[in-house]
VOKOL-269885 format. One record per residue: residue in three letters; x, y, z of N, C-alpha, C, O in turn. Coordinates in steps of 0.05 Angstrom, whole numbers, plus 5000, padded with zeros to 4 digits. Example, Ala and Ser with C-alpha at 12.3 -4.5 7.8 and 13.67 -1.06 7.14 Angstrom:
REM residues 2
ala526448865156524649105156526449345156528549345169 ser525749555142527349795143525850015157526850235161 
END
This chain:
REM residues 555
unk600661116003600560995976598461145959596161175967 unk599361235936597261325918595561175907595960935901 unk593061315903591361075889590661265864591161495860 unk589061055845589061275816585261265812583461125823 unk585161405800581661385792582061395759582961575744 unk581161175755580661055720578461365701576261285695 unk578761565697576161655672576861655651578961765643 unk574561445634574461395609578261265605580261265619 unk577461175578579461005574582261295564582261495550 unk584661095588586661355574588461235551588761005546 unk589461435542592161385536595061335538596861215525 unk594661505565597361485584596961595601595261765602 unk598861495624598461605657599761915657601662025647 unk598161955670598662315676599162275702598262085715 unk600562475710600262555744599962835745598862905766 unk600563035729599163225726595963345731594063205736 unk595963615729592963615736590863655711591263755689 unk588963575719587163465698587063675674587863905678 unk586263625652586463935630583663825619583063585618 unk581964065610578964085602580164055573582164195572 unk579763915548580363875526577663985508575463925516 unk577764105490575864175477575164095453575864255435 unk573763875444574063655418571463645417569863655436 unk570963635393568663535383566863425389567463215401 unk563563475384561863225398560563105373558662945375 unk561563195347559563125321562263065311564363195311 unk561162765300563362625284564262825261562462935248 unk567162885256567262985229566263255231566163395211 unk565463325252565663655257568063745260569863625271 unk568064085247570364215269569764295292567364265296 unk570764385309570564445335569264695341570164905330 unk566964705358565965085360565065165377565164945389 unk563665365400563365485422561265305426560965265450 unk559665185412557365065417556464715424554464605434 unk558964635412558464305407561264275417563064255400 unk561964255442564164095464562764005488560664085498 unk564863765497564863605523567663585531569763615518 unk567263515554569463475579570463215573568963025571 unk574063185569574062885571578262935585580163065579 unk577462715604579862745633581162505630580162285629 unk583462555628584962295626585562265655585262455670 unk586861945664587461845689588462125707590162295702 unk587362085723587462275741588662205769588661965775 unk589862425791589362255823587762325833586362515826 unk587062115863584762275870584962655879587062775877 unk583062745886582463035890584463115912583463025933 unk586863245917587863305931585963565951583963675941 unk587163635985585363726002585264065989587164195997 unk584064155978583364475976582364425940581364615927 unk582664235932580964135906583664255876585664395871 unk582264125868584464245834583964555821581864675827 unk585164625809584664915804584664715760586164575747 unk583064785758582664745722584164815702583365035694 unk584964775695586565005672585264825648585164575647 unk583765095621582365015594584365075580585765275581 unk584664825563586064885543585764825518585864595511 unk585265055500582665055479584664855452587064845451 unk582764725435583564635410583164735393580764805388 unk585764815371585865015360584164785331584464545324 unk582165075319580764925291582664955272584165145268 unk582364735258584664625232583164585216581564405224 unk582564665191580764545164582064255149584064125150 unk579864245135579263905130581463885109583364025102 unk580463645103582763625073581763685052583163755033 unk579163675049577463725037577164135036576564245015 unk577564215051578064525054580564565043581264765032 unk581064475044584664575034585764515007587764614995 unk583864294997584064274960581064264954579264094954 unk581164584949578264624933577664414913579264234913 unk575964394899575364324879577564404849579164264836 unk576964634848577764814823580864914832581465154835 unk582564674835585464664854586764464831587064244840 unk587764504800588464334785591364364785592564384763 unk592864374807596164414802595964074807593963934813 unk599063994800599163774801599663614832601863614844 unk597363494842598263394868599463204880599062984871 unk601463224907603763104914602162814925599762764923 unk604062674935603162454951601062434971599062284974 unk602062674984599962615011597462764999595362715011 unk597362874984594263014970592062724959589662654963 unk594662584940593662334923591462174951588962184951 unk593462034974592661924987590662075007589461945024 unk590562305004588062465022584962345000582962215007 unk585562464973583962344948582661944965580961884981 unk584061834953583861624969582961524985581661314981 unk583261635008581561605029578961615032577361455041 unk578661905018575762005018573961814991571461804992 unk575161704972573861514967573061224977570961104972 unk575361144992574660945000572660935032572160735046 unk571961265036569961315063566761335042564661265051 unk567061405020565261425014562961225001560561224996 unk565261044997564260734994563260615014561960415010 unk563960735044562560565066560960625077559960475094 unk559860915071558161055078554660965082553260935061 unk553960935098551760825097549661055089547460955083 unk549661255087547461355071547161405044545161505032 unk551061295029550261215002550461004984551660954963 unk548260845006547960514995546360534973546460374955 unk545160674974542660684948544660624928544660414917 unk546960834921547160924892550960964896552161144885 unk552160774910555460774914556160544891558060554876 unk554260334892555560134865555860344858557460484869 unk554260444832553560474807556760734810558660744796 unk556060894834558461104819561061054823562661224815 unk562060794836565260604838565560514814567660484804 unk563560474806563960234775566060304764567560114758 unk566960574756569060674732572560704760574960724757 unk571360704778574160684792575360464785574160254783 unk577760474781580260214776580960234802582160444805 unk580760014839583159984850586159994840588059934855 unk586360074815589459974810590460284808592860294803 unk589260504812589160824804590660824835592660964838 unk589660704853590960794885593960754883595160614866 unk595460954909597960914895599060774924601160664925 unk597260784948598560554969596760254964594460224958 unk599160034970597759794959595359754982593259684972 unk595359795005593859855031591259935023588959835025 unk592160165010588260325003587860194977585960304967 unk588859994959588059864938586559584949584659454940 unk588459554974585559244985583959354997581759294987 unk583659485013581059695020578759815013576559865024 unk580059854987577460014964576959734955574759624959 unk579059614943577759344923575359234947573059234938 unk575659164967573858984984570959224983568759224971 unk572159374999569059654996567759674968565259694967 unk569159664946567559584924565959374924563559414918 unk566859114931565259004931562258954940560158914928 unk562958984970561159094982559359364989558059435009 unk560159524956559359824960555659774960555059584945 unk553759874970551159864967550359684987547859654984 unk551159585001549759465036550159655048551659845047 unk547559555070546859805093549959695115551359865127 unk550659435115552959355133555659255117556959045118 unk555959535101558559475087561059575100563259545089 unk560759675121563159735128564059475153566359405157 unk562259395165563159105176563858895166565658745174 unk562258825142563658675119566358735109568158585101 unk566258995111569758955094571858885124573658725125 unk571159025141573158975163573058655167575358565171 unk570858445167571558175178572158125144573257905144 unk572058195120573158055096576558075102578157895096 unk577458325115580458355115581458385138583558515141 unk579758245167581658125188582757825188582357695168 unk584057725209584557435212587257285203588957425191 unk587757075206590057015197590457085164592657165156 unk588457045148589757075121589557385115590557435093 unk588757595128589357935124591357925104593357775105 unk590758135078592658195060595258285085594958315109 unk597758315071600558365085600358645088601158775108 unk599058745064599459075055598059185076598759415078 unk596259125094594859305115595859345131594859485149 unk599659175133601059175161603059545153605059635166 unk601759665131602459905123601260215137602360435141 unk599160115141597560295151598760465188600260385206 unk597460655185598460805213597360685228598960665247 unk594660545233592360605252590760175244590460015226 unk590260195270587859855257587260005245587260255244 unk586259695229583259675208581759825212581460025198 unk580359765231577559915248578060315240576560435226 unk580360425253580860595261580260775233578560955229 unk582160665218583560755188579960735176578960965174 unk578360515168575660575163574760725176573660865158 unk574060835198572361005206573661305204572261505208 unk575861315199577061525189576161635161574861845158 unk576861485143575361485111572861585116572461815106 unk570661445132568561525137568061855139567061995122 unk568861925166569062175171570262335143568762505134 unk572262305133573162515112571062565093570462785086 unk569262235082567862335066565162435071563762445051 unk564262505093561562595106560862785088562162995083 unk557962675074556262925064558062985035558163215026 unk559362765021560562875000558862824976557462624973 unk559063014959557762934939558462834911560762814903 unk556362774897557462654865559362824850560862704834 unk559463104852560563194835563763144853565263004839 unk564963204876566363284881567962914880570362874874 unk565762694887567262454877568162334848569762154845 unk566862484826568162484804571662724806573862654797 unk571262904816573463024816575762894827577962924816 unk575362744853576962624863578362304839580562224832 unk575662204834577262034813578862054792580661904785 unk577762314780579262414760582162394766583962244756 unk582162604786585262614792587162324798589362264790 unk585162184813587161924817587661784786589661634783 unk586061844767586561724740588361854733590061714722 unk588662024733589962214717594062234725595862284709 unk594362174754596162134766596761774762598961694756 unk594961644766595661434758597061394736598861224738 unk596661524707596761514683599861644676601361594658 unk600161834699603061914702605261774705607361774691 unk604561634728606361444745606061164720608161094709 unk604961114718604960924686607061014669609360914666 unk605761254656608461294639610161334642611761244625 unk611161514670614161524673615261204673617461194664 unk614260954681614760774680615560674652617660584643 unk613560714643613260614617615960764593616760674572 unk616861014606617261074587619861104593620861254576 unk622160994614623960874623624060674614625860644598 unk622360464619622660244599622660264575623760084563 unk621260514557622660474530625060584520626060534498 unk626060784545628860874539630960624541632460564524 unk630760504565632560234560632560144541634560064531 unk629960124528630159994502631360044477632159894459 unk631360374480632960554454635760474458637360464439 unk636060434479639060424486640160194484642360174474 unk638860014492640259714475640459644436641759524419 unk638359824438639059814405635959524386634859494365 unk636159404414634259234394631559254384629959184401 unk630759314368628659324344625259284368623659404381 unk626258914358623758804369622658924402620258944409 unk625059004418624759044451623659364442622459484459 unk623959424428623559754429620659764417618859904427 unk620259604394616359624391615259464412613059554419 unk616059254427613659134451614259354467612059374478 unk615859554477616359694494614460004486613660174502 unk614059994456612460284444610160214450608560344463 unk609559844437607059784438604959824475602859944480 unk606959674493605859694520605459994532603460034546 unk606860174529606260504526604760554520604360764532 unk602860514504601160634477599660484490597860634499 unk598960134500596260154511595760144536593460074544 unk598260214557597560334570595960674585594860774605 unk597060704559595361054558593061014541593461074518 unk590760934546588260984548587760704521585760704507 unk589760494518588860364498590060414476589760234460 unk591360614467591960754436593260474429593960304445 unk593360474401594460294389597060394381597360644385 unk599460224369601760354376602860414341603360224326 unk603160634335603460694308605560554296607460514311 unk605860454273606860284257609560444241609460674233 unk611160334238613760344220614260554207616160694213 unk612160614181611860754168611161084179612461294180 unk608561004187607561214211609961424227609761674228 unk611361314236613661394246616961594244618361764256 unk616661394214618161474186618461804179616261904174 unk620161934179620962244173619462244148618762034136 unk619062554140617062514108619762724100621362834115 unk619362734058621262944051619163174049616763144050 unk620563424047617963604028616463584012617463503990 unk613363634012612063533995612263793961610263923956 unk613963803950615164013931613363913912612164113903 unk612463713902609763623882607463883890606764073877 unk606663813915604664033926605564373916604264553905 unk607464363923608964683919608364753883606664903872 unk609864633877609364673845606764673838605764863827 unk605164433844602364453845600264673850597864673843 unk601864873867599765063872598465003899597265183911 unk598764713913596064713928597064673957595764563975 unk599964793959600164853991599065094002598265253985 unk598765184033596765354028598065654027600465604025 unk597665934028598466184024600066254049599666204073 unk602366404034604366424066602166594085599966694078 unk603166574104601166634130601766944131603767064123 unk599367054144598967314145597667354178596067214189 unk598767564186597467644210594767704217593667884204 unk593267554239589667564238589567674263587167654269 unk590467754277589467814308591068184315593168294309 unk588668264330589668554334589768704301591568684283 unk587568824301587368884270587069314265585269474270 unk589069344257588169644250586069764237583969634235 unk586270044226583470044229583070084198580970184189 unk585369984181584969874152585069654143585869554122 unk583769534170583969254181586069044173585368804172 unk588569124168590969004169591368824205590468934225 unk592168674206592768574232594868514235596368484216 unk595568454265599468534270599868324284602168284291 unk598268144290599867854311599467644285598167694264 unk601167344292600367174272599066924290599266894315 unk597866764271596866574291598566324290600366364273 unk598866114300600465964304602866024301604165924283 unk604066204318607166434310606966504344604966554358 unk610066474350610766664379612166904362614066914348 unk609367194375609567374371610867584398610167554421 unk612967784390612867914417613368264415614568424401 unk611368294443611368544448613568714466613168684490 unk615568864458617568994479617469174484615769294470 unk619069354507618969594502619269734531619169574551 unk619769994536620669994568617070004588614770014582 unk618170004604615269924631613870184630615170394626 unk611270174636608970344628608870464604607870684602 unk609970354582608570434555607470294543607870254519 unk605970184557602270014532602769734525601569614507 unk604569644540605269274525602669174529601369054513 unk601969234558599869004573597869184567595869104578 unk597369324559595169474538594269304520592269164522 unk596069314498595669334474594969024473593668944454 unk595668864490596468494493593668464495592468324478 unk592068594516589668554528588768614505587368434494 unk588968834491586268954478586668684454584568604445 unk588768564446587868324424586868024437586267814426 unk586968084465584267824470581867914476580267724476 unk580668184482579368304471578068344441575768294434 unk579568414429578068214405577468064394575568024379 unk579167934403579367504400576467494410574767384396 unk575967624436573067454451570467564429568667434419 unk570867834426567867994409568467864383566467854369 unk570467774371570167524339569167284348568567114331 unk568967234380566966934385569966704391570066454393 unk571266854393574266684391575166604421574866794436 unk575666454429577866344453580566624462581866774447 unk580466594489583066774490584566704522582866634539 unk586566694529587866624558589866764560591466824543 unk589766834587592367034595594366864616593566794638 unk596766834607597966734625600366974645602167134638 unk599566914662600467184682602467124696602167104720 unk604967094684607467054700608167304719609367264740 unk607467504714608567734727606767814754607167994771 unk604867634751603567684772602567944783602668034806 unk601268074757599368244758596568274775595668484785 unk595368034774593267924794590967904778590368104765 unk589867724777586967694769585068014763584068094742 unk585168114790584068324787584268574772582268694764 unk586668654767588168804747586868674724584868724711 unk589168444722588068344684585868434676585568624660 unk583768274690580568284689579768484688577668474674 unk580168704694579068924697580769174678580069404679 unk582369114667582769284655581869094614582369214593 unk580868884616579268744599576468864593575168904573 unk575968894624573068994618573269254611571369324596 unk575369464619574669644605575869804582576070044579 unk576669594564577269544536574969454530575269434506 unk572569364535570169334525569869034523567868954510 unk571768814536570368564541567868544559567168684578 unk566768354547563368284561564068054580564967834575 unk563368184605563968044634562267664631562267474647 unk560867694603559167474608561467264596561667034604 unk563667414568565767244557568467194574570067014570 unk568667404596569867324621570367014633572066844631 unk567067054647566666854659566366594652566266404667 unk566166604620565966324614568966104607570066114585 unk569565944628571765814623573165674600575365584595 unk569765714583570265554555571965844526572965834503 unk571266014543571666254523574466374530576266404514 unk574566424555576666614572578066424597576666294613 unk580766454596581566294625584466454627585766554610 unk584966434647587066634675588066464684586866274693 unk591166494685592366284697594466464713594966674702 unk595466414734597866504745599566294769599366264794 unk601166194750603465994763604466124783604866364788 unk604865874798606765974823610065824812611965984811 unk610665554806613165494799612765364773610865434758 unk615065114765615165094746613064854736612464774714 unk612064744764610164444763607664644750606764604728 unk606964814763604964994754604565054724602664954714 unk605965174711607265244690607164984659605964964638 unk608764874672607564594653605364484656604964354636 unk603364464673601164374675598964654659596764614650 unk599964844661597765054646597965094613596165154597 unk600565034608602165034583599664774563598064824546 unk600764474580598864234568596864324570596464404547 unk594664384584592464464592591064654571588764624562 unk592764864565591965064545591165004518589165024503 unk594264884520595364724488592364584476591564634453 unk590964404497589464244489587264294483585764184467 unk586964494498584264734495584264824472582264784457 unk585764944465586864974433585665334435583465394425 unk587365504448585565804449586365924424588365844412 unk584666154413586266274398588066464393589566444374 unk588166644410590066784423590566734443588766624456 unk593666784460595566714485596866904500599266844498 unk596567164518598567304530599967194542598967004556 unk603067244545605367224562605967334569607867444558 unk604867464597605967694616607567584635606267464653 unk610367594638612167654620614467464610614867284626 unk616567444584618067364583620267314603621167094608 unk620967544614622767474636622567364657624267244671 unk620067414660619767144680618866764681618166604698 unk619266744653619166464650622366244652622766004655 unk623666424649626766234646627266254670629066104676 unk626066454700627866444723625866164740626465974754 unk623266274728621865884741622565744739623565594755 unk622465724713624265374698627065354713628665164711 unk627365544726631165554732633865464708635365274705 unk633165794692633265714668635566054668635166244683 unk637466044649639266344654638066504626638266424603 unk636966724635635666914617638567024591638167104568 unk640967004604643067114579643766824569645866864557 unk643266604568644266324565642466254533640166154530 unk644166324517641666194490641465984484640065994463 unk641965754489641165454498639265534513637065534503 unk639665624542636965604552634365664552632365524557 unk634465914544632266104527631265974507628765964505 unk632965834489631665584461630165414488627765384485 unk630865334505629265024517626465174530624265074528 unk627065444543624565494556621765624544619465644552 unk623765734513622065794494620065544485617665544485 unk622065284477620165004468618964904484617264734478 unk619464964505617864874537615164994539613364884552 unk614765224526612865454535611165534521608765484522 unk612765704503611665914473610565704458608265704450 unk612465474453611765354423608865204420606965214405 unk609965014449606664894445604165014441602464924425 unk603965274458601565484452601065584417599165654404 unk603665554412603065634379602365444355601065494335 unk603465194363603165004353600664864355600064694339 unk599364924374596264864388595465124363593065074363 unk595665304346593965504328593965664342592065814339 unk595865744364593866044376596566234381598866204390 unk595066454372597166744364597766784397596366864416 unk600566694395602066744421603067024432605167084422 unk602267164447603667484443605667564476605167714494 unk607267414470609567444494610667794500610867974483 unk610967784521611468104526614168094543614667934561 unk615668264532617768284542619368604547617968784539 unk621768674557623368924562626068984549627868844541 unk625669254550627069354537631069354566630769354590 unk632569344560635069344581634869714586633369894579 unk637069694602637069934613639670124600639570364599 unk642269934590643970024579643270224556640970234547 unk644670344548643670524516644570274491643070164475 unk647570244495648270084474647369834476649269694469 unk645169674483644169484482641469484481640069284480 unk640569744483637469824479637369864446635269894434 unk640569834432639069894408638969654396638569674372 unk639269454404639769094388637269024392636268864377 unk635469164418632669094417631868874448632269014468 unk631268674453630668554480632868584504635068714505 unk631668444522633568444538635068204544633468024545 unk637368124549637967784549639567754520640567854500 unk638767484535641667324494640067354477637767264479 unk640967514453639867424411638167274414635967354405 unk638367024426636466834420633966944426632366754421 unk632967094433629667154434629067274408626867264398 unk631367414397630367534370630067404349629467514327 unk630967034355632166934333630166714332629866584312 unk628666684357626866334352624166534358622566404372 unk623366734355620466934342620666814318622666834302 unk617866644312617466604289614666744268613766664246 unk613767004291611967074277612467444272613067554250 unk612067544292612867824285613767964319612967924342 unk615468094309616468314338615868594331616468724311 unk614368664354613768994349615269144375615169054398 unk616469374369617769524394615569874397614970054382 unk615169814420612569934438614070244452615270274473 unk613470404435615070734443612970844453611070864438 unk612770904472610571174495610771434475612671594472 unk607571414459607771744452606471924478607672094492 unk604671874479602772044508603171794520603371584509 unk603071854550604771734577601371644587599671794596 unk601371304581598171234594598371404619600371514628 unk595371404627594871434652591871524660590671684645 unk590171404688587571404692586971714686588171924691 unk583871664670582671944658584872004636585072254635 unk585771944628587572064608588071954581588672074560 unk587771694584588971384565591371484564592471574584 unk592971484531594171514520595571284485594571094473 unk597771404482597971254468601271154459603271254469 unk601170944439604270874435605370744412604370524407 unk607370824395607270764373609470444362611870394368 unk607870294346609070054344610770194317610570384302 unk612969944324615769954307616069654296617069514315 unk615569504273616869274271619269244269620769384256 unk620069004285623668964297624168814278625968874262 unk622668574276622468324254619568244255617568264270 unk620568084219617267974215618667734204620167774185 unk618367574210620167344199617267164167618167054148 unk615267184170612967094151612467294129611267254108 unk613767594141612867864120609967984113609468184100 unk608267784124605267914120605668234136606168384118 unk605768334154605768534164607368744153606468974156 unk609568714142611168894135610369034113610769274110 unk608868834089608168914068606069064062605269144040 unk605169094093603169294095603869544115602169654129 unk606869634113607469824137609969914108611069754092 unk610370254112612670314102615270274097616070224119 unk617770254078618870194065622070234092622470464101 unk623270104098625070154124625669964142624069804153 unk627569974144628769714172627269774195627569604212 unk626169914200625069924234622670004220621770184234 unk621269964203618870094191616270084217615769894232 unk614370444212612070354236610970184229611370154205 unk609570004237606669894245603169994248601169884239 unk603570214263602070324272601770464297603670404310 unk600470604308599770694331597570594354595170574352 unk598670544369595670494386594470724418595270784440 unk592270754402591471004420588670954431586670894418 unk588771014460586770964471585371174491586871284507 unk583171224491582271464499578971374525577071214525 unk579871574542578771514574576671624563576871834552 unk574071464566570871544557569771694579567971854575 unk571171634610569971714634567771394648566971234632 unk567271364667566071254682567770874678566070704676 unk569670814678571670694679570670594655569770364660 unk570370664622569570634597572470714585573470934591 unk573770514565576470604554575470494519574770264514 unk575670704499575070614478578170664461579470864460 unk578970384447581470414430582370334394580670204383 unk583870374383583470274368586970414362588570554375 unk587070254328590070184321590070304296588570184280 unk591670544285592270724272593870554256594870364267 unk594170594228595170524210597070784206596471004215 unk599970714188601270854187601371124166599271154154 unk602771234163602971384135602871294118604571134110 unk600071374101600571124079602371254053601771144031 unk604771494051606371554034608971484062608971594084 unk610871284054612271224075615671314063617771284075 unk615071464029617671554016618371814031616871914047 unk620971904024621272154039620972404026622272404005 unk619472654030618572824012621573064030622973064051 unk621173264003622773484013622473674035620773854034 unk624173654056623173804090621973624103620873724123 unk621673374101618873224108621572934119623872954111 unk621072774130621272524145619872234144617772144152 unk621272154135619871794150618771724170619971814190 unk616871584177615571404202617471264203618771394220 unk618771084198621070984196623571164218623771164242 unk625271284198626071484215625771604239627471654256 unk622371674241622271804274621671584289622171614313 unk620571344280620771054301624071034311624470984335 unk626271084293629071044299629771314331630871334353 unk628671414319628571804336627871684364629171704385 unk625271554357623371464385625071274402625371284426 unk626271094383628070804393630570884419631370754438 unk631371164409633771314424633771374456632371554466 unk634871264466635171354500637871424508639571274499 unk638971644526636371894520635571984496636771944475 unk633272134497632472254470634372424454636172544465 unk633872434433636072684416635472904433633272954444 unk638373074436639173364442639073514421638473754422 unk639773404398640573594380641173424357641073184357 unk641973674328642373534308644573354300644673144287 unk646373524311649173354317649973064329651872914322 unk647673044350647472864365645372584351645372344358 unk644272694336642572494313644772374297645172134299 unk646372534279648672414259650072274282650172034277 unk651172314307653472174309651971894310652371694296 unk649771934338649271654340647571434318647571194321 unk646371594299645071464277647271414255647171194243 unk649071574249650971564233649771684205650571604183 unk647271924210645871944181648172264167650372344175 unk646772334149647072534135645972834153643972814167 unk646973014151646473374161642973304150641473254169 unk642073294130639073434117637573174129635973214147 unk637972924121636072734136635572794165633272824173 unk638272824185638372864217636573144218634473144231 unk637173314207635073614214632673514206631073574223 unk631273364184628373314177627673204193625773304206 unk628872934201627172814221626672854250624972754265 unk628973034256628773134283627073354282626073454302 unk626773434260624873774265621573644260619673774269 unk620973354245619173244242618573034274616472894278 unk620273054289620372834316618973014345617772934365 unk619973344334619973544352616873634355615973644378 unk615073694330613173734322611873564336610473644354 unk611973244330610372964341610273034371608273064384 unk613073064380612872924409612873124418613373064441 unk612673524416612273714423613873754452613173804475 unk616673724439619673754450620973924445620873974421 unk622774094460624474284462627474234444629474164457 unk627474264424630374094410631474294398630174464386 unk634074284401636174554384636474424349635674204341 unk637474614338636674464311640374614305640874754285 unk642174554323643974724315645474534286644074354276 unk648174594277648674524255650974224262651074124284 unk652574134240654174004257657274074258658773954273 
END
């Protein structure tokens, strides 16, 4: 008959041979070469030649607390919420922060938790937050026959589940328990409204008046108290054409950001502006160098990095456009974002919006409609991911400068983007198309000449030569040496008529627009459809520029 030998309390009978377990000896530690003990579950006795050991190590797992930094603002799932949670309600029982746990619960709402379980838990720990024996207090406040129902939710006893909390919140501090509340407010306030705002769609939908303002009104103070705007308030307005006649609406808008060097400027502000053009010729140049200026005018600037360029890149090719690492670092001045999906994305979008920056990069267009899961040739969809995206940033005041590509076809490289019309058509500030004159490159710079596509406001145009594709300007930038890049933005010809033998900026922007490049003169008229004397001027004026080999035969 076997007999068994009891060590320490088990879990379950083994008949196996004993295993060395390697766990912790400090509450709420991880595990390390230095701080383990031996612990043997039921065993038999010692068979005759003894047991042979086998260790079998426990692998270290980081906390929950390791795994959502602080500075981790995507929007978090359930089990994050309730990790949040926890660690507040450990830190309420904590006996070494009886001094001073009232005072920093006070602004927690129990009603922010999103299991009803950890809402009697904290409510009771509140109460008793600031005793040296508050964590036995709450356990005999919520054992016994009358126990709330909601604790029959929990994985683990009472007991267990508290001293768990405990452990998560070891050693936490003030700052990181405001962060944690934040978020539970902040998600709370979510889950409210989606509520809330279901209930006021039922309400639209029945049609009745009265159910639809108690339904506006309970919305409105459920988000932070607002009072709920009135009738009028609500009410569509006509144009104010009194004002117009009056004189005292304000001056059509003119472009302020990225300024040449007759200090004309080429982005607009509250306008989705965009930059195109084929890959490695100066988009994400020229993008940077206008939050670059944004920051040395004292101005706000944010790069949103769909293309996933990397922090490091961006940043560094900022600094050496001559941003000051000190306007970098400050979150209030400069901020970097790079989404991973589309929860990401809308959360940086509000986030920005509210910030209110003054300038916005979008690196890149094409990659915002495939997050959203959105079809890049679909112009419905392109309208939704545009108002999803672009608009709010512009509508927040800040010169939006979306970057986008040129297609690969010829006959569709000359209509201008890539994708459905609709990108050319909901730009409501200016489009410039980005031609490689000198081919960037380290020690080298280079440079690249802008083409306006459209200016839908006209401030820009009226300051660029006379022509449907009229230049803009040039932008050229030149390698100082010791990773120092100094640049700046050429203004065009300022005679933009056409003289005899002589060419348009206009014209050789059309020259530039061409893929492949002109062969010849012949080859200018067919695909331009111009005249023998214009096609030889501007091609013998295109040859000169871009110091190309071109026949000038006849047609």
């Amino acid at each position: 008959m076997r007999q068994w030998v009891l060590k320490r309390k088990p879990r379950r009978v083994q008949r196996t041979e004993p295993k060395v377990l390697l766990t912790p000896t400090r509450r709420g530690r991880t595990p390390d070469k230095e701080a383990l003990y031996e612990h043997f579950t039921m065993v038999p006795p010692c068979p005759p030649g003894g047991w042979t050991t086998r260790v079998t190590p426990i692998q270290r797992t980081r906390s929950f607390r390791e795994r959502i930094p602080l500075d981790d603002n995507r929007t978090p799932d359930a089990e994050v919420i309730q990790g949040f949670e926890r660690i507040i309600i450990g830190y309420a029982l904590e006996p070494g922060n009886a001094g001073h746990a009232a005072e920093e619960l006070a602004d927690i709402d129990p009603r922010w938790f999103s299991l009803p379980a950890h809402e009697v838990v904290f409510d009771a720990a509140k109460r008793f937050a600031g005793t040296p024996d508050a964590r036995m207090r709450v356990i005999e406040s919520l054992i016994g026959p009358n126990a709330p129902r909601a604790l029959n939710a929990l994985d683990t006893d009472l007991t267990g589940f508290v001293s768990a909390c405990v452990r998560e919140a070891e050693c936490l501090g003030e700052k990181e328990l405001r962060y944690y509340a934040r978020r539970l407010r902040e998600t709370h306030k979510r889950r409210v409204g989606e509520t809330m705002l279901a209930q006021l769609g039922e309400a639209f939908q029945s049609g009745d008046t009265d159910r639809i303002w108690q339904a506006w009104a309970a919305f409105a103070e459920a988000m932070d108290g607002a009072k709920a705007p009135t009738e009028e308030a609500l009410a569509p307005s006509y144009g104010d054409v009194a004002a117009l006649v009056a004189n005292t609406l304000p001056d059509p808008p003119r472009p302020e950001v990225l300024h040449r060097d007759d200090r004309v400027a080429l982005f607009y502000r509250g306008k989705v502006n965009v930059l195109f053009g084929d890959s490695e010729s100066g988009k994400t140049w020229i993008a940077l160098a206008a939050l670059v200026e944004v920051l040395a005018s004292g101005g706000r600037a944010a790069c949103l990095d769909l293309d996933h360029n990397g922090m490091n890149e961006s940043v560094g090719r900022m600094l050496a456009l001559g941003a000051k690492p000190a306007d970098l670092g400050d979150t209030d001045r400069f901020r970097y974002c790079e989404p991973e999906d589309a929860t990401d994305l809308d959360w940086f979008v509000r986030d920005l919006a509210a910030w209110r920056p003054d300038a916005v990069v979008a690196d890149s267009v094409g990659e915002i409609l495939p997050m959203l899961d959105l079809s890049s040739n679909s112009p419905d969809d392109y309208t939704k991911g545009n108002r999803r995206v672009l608009t709010p940033l512009a509508n927040a005041d800040a010169a939006v400068i979306a970057i986008d590509h040129l297609p690969k076809d010829d006959a569709a490289r000359e209509k201008g983007q890539t994708g459905t019309l609709a990108k050319k058509r909901t730009v409501n500030g200016v489009t410039l198309r980005v031609s490689v004159k000198d081919q960037f490159a380290p020690g080298r710079g280079g440079s690249a000449n802008l083409t306006v596509n459209k200016d839908r406001p006209g401030g820009l145009r009226g300051h660029c030569p006379a022509g449907k594709n009229a230049p803009a300007g040039r932008f050229v930038m030149t390698d100082r040496g010791n990773g120092v890049l100094s640049w700046r933005v050429t203004k065009p010809a300022a005679d933009g008529g056409r003289k005899a033998g002589t060419a348009t900026d206009s014209d050789i922007a059309e020259l530039d627009a061409l893929n492949p490049p002109p062969s010849s003169q012949r080859d200018v008229q067919e695909r331009l459809k111009w005249g023998s004397h214009r096609a030889m001027n501007a091609l013998r004026m295109w040859r000169e520029l871009r110091e190309v080999d071109v026949r000038l035969d006849g047609p």
